[in-house]
C-alpha positions as CSV (number, residue, x, y, z in Angstrom):
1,X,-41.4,3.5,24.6
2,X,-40.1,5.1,21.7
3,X,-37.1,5.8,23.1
4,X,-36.3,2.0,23.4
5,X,-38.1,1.1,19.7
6,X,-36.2,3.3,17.4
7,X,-32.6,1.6,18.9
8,X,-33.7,-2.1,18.6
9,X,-34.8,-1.4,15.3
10,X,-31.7,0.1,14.2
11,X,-29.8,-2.8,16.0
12,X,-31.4,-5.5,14.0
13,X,-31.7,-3.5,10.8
14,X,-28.0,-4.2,11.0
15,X,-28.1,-7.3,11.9
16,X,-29.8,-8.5,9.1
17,X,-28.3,-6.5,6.5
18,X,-24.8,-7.9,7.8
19,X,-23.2,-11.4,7.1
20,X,-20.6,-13.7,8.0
21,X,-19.1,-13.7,4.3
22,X,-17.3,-10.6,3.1
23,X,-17.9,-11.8,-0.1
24,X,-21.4,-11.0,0.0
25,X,-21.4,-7.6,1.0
26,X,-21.2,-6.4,4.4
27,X,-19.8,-8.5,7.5
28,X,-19.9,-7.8,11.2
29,X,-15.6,-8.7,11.8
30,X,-12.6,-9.0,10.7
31,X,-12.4,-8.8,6.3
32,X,-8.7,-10.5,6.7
33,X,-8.3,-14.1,6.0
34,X,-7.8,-16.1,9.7
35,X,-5.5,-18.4,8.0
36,X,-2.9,-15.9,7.2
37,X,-1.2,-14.6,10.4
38,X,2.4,-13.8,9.4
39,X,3.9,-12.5,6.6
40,X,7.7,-11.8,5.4
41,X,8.8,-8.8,3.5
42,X,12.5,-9.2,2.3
43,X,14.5,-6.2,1.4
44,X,12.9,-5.0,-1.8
45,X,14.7,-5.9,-5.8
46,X,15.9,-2.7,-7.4
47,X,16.9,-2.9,-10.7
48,X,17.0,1.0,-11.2
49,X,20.1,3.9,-10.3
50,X,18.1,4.9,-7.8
51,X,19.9,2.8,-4.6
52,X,17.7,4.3,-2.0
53,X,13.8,2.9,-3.2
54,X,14.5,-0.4,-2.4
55,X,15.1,0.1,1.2
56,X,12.4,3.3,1.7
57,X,9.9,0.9,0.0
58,X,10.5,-2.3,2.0
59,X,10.1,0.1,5.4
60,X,7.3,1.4,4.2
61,X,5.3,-1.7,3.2
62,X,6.9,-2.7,6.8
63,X,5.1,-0.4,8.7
64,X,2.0,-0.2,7.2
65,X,1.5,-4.2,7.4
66,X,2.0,-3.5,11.0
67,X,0.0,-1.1,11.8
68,X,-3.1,-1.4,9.3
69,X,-4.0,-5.2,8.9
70,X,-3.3,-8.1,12.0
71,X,-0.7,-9.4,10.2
72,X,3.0,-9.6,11.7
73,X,6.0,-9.2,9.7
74,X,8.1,-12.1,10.6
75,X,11.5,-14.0,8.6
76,X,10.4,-15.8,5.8
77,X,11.6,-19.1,7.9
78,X,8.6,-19.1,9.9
79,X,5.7,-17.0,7.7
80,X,3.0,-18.2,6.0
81,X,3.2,-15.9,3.3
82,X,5.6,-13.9,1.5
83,X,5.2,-10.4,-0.2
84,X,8.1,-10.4,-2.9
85,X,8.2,-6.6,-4.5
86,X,10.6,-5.1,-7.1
87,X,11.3,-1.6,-8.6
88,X,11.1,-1.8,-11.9
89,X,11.4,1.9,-12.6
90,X,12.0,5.3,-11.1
91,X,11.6,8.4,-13.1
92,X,11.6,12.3,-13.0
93,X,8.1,14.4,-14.5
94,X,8.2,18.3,-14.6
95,X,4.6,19.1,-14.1
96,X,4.4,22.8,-14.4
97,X,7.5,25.4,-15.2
98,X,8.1,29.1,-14.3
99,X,7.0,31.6,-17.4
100,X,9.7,34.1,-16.1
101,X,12.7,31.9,-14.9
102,X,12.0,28.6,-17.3
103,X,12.9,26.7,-14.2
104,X,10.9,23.7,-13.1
105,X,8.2,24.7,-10.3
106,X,6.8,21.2,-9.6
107,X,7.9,17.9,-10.3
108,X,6.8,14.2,-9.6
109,X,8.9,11.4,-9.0
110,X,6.9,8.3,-10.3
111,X,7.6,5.1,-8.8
112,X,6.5,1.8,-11.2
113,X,6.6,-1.5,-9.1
114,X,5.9,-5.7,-9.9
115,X,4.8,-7.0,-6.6
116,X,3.8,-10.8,-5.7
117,X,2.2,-12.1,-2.6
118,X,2.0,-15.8,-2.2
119,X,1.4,-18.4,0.2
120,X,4.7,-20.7,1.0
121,X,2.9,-23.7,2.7
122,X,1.5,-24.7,-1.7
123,X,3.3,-21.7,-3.4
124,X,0.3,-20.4,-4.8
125,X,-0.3,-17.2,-5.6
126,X,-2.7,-14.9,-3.7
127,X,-2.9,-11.7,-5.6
128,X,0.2,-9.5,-7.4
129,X,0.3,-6.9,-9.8
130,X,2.8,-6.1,-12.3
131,X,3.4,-2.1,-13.7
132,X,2.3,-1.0,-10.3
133,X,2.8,3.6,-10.4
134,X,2.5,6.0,-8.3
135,X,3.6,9.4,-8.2
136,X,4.9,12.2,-5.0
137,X,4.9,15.9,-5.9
138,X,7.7,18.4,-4.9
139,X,8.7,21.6,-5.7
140,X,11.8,22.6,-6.2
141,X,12.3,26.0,-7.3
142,X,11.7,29.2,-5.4
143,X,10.1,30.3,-2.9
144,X,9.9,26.7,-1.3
145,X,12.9,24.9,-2.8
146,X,11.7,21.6,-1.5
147,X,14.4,18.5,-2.1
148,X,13.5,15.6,-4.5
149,X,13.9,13.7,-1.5
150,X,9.9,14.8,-0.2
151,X,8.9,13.4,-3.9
152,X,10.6,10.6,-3.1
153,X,9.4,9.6,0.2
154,X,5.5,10.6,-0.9
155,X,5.9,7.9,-3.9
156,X,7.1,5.5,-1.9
157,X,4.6,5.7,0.8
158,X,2.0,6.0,-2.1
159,X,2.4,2.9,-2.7
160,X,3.0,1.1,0.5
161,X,-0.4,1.6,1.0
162,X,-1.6,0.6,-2.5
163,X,0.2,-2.2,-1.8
164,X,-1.4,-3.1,1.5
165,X,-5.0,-1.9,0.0
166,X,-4.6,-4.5,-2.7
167,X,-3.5,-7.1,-0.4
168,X,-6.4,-6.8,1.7
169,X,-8.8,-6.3,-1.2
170,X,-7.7,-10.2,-2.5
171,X,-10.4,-12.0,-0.1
């Protein structure tokens, strides 16, 4: 008998604690909005030297739309939203340096971003943020020597999914 109690209890222990608005705490489902089921992601706005963070970022926010929310990245032709993002700056941080050699042991490569995501059916705004940073850590002296290129690819999937948290954070 007890055996059988202590599970239905749990089960409706939960059910009651759970609700159908995620608004109001916990909810048994999906947190995504229903009405939003495609979004488009054009090639990301650079306005720095640094050519390449325009593409990495737009893959990045690419993939992790994909595979973290239900979402399909789609042309902007047929989506309902649209996820406009631009690189507003890219710089270099020494973080620590070498007492013997003066040479930089570890770096970061901060990434600052102005993102908007908005709905194209009544062009209103669902959530954006401007002055958006993160950073990705490298090291480039001896004994690992690692390329600015791993600081690079850290901060921009940094923010991908800073991106994507704060998207799905806007219910």
């Amino acid at each position: 008998m007890k055996r059988f109690l202590m599970p239905c209890l749990v089960g409706a222990a939960l059910l009651v604690g759970c609700g159908s608005d995620p608004s109001k705490g916990w909810v048994l489902g999906s947190t995504y909005d229903a009405g939003i089921r495609t979004i488009a992601i054009p090639v990301v706005k650079n306005a720095t030297y640094d050519r390449e963070m325009g593409y990495l970022l737009t893959n990045a926010l690419i993939r992790e739309v994909e595979t973290r929310t239900p979402w399909r990245v789609v042309d902007e032709t047929v989506a309902d939203t649209l996820l406009e993002v631009s690189v507003t700056r890219v710089d270099l941080k020494q973080l620590s340096q070498s007492r013997l050699t003066k040479l930089d042991q570890e770096m970061a490569v901060q990434l600052t971003v102005d993102w908007n995501w908005e709905r194209l059916d009544d062009n209103t705004t669902i959530t954006g943020w401007e002055g958006m940073g993160t950073n990705g850590l490298f090291f480039p002296s001896n004994p690992l020597g690692e390329p600015i290129e791993l600081g690079r690819l850290e901060s921009v999937q940094m923010m991908a999914r800073a991106i994507v948290d704060r998207m799905a954070e806007s219910w």
